[in-house]
MARMAR-779307 format. One record per residue (C-alpha): residue number from 1; y, z, x. Coordinates in steps of 0.25 Angstrom, whole numbers, m for minus. Last residue first. Layout:
REM MARMAR-779307
{resi->NUM; yy->Y; zz->Z; xx->X}
...
REM end
This chain:
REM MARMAR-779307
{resi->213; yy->105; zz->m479; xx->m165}
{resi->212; yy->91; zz->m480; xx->m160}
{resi->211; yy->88; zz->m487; xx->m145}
{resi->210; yy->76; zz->m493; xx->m144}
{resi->209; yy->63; zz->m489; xx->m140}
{resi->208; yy->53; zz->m488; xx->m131}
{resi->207; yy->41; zz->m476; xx->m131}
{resi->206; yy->41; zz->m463; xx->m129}
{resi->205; yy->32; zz->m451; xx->m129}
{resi->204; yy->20; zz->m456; xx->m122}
{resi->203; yy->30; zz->m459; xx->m110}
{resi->202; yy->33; zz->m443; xx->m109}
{resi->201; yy->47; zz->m438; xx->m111}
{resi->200; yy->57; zz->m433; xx->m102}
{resi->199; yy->72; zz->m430; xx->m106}
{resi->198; yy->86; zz->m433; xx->m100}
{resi->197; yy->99; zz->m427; xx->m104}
{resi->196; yy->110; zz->m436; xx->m107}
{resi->195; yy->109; zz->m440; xx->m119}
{resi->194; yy->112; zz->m451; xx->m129}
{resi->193; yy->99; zz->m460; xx->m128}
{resi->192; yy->90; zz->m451; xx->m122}
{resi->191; yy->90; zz->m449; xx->m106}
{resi->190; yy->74; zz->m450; xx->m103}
{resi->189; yy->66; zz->m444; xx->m92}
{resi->188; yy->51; zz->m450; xx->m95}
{resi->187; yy->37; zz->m443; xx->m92}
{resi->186; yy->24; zz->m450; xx->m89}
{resi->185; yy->15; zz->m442; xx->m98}
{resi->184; yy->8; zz->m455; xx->m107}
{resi->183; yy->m4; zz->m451; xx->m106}
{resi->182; yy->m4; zz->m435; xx->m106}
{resi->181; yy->m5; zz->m426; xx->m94}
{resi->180; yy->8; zz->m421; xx->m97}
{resi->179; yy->20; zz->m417; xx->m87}
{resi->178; yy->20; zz->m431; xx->m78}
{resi->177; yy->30; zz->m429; xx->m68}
{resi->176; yy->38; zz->m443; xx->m61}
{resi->175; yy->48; zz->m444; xx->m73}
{resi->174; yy->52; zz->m458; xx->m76}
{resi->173; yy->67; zz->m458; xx->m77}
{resi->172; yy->79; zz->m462; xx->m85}
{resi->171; yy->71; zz->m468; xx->m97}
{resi->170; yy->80; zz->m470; xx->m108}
{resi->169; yy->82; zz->m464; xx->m122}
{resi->168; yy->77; zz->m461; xx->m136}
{resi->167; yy->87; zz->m463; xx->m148}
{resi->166; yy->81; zz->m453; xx->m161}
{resi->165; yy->70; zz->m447; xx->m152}
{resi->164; yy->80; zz->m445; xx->m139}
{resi->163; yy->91; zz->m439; xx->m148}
{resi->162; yy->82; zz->m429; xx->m153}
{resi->161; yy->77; zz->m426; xx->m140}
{resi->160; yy->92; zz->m425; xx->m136}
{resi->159; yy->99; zz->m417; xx->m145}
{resi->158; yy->84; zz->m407; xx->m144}
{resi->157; yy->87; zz->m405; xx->m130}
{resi->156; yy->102; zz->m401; xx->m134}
{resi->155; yy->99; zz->m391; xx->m143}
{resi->154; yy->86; zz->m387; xx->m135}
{resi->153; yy->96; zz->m382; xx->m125}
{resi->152; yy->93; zz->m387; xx->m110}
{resi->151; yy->83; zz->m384; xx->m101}
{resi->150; yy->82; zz->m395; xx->m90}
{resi->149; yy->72; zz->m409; xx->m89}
{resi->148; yy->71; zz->m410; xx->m102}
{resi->147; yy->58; zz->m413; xx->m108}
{resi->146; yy->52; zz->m420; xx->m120}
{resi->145; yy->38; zz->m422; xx->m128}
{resi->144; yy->39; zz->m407; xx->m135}
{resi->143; yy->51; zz->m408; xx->m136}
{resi->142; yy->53; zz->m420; xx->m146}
{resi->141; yy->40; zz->m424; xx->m150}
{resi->140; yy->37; zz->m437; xx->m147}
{resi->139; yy->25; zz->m444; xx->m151}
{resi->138; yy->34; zz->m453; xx->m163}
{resi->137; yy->37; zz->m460; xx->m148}
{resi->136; yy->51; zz->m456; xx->m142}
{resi->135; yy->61; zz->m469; xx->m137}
{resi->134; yy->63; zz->m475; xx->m123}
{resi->133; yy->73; zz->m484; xx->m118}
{resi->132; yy->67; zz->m488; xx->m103}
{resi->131; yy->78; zz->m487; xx->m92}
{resi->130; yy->67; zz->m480; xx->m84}
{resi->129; yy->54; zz->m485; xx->m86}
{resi->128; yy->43; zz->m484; xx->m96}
{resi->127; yy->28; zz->m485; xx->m96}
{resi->126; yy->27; zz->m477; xx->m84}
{resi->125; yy->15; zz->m484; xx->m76}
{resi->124; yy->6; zz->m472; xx->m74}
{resi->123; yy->3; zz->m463; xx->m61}
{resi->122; yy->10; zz->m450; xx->m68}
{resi->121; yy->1; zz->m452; xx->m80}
{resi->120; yy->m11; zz->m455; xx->m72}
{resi->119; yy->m8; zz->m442; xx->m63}
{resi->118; yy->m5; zz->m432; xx->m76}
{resi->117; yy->m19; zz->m437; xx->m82}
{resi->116; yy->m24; zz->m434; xx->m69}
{resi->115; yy->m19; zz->m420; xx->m70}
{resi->114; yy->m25; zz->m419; xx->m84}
{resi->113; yy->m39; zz->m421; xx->m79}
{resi->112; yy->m37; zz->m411; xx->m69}
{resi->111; yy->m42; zz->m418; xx->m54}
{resi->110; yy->m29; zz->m417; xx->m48}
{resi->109; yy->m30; zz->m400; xx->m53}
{resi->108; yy->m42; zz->m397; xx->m49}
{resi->107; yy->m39; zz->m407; xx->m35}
{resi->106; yy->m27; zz->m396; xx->m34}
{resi->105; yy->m35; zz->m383; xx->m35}
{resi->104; yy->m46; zz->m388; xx->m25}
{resi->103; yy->m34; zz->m392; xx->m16}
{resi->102; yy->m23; zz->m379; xx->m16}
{resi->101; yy->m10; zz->m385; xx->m20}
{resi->100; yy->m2; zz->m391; xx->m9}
{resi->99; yy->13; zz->m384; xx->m9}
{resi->98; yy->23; zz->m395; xx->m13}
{resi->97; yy->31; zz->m385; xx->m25}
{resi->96; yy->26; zz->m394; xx->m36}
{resi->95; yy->12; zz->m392; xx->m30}
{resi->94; yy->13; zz->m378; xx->m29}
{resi->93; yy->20; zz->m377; xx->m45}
{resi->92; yy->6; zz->m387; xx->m50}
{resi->91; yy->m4; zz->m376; xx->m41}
{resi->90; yy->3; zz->m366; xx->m51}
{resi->89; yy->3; zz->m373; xx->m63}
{resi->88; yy->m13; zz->m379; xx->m62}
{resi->87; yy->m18; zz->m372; xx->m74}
{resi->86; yy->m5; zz->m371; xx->m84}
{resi->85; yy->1; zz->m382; xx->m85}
{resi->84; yy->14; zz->m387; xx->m82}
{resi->83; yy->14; zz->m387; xx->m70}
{resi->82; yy->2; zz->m396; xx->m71}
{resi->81; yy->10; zz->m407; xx->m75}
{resi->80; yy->22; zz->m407; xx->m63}
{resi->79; yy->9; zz->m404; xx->m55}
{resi->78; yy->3; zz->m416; xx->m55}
{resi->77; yy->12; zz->m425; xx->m51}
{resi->76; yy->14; zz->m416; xx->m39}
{resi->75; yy->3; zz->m416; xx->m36}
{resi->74; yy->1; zz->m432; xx->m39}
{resi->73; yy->10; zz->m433; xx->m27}
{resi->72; yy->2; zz->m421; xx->m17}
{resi->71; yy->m11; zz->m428; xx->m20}
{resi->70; yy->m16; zz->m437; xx->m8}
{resi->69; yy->m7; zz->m435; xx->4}
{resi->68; yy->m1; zz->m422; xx->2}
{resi->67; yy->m13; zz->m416; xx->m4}
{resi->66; yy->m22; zz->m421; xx->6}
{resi->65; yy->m14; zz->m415; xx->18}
{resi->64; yy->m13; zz->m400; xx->12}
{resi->63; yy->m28; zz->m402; xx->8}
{resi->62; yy->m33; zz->m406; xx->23}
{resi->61; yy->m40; zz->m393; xx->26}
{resi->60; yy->m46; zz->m393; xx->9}
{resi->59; yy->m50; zz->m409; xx->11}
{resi->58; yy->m59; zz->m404; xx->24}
{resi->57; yy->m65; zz->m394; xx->16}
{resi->56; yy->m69; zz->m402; xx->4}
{resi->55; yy->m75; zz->m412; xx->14}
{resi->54; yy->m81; zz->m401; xx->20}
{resi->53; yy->m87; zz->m396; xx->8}
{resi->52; yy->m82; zz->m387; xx->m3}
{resi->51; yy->m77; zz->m396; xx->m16}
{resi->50; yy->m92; zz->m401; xx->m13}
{resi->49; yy->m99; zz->m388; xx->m12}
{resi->48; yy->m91; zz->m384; xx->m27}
{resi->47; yy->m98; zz->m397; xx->m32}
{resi->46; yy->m112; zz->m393; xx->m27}
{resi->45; yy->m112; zz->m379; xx->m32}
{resi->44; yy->m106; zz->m383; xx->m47}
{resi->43; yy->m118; zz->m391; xx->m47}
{resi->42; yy->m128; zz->m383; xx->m41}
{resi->41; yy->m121; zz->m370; xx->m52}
{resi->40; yy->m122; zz->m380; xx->m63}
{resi->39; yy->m139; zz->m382; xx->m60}
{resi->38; yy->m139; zz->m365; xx->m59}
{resi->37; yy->m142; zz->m359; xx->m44}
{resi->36; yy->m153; zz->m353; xx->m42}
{resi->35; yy->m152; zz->m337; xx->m38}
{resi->34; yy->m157; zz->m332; xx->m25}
{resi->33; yy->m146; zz->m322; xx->m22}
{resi->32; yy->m140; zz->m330; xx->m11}
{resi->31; yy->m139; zz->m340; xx->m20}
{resi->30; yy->m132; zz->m334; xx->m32}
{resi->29; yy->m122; zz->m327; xx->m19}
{resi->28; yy->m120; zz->m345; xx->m16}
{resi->27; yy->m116; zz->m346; xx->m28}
{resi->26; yy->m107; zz->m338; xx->m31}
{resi->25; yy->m102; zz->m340; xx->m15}
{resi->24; yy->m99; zz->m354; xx->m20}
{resi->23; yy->m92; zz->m352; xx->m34}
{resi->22; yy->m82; zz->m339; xx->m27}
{resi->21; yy->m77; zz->m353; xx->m17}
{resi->20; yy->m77; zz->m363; xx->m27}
{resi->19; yy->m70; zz->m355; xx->m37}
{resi->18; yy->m58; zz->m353; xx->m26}
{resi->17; yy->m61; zz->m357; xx->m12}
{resi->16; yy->m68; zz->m367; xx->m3}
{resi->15; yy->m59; zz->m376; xx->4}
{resi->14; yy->m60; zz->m365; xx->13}
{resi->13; yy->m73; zz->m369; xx->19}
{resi->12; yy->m83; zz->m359; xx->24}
{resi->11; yy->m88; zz->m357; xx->7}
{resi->10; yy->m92; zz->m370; xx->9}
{resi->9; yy->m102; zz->m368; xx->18}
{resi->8; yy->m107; zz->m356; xx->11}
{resi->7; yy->m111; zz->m365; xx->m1}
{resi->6; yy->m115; zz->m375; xx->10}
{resi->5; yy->m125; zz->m366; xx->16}
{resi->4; yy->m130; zz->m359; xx->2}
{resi->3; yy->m133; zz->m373; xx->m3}
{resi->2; yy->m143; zz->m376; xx->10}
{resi->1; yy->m139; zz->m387; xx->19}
REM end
C-alpha cells in the first residue's frame, strides 16, 4: 500500500483529529507536490499512522466502554492531582464530574511521567495506619506542608499547626487522593493532640513519635 493511500486512509477515520489530523494532510500536500519527505518526518509519519489504524479506530468506537472498564478508577486518581495543575486542568474537572475524557488526550495524560508517579504513590502500602501517633519530621514547614480541609482564620490554623509541631497528633483517616507527584505523597487526615480540627499531611513529612508534655 502506497504512503499516500494510508495517509488518506486514516484521514477516513474519526479517531484521527487534532495535531495528527493537520500533521497528515501536511504531509501528505508535500507529497503531492513532489517533495521528499525528511528521515524525522518518516518517523514522525509511521507513529502518527499507528495511533490511526483500524485498531486505533476500533479502540476510539469503543473508548466510552474502555474507559469505564480499564481506566475510569486511576481517573479519577489522577485527576484530583492534575487539578491542580495547569496543563491537564480542564480534562482533570470533566473527569471529576464522570464525563469520559477525550481518548488520545487521556492516554497523554496516563502515560505523563508525573501521572505515573501519582499512580505508584496511590498504589503504595501506607506506611502508617489509623490510630497511629505521628509527629512532624525537621522537613516540615508548617503551611506549606499542611491542609485544612475548610477555610478558617489563619489565627486559629496557625493555634493548631503550632500545637501539632510542639505535640503531634493521631491518624483519623488515610486520604484516598494523592496531590503531589513526590515519594512519599500519600496523604494523612490527623486530629492534633488538643484540637479539634483535622489537618492533612504527606507521609514524607511525618514520622513516629511520642507524646511531649
Amino acid at each position: 500500500m502506497s504512503t499516500e493511500k494510508k495517509i488518506t486512509d486514516a484521514l477516513s477515520r474519526s479517531v484521527c483529529g487534532g495535531w495528527d489530523r493537520g500533521f497528515l494532510k501536511s504531509i501528505l500536500e508535500q507529497i503531492d507536490k513532489g517533495r521528499d519527505l525528511t528521515v524525522k518526518q518518516k518517523q514522525t509519519l509511521g507513529k502518527v499512522l499507528a495511533r490511526n489504524n483500524p485498531e486505533a479506530q476500533t479502540a476510539h468506537e469503543n473508548w466510552a466502554e474502555i474507559y469505564t472498564s480499564e481506566y475510569k478508577q486511576k481517573a479519577v486518581v489522577l485527576a484530583e492531582y492534575h487539578a491542580r495543575q495547569a496543563y491537564y486542568k480542564p480534562m482533570s474537572a470533566d473527569i471529576l464530574a464522570d464525563k469520559v475524557p477525550e481518548r488520545s488526550k487521556f492516554l497523554r495524560m496516563y502515560e505523563n511521567k508525573y501521572s505515573k508517579k501519582v499512580l505508584a504513590q496511590h498504589e503504595a502500602s501506607p506506611k502508617y495506619s489509623v490510630g497511629d501517633y505521628l509527629s512532624p519530621r525537621s522537613s516540615f514547614e508548617s503551611y506549606k506542608h499542611v491542609e485544612f480541609e475548610s477555610d478558617s482564620l489563619w489565627a486559629a490554623q496557625n493555634k493548631i499547626v503550632q500545637s501539632f509541631k510542639r505535640k503531634g497528633g493521631f491518624v483519623i483517616e488515610v486520604c484516598n487522593e494523592i496531590h503531589s507527584a513526590a515519594k512519599g505523597a500519600k496523604r494523612y487526615k490527623l486530629l492534633t493532640v488538643g484540637e479539634t480540627t483535622p489537618i492533612i499531611v504527606e507521609e514524607r513529612f511525618l514520622k513516629r513519635g511520642s507524646i511531649k508534655k
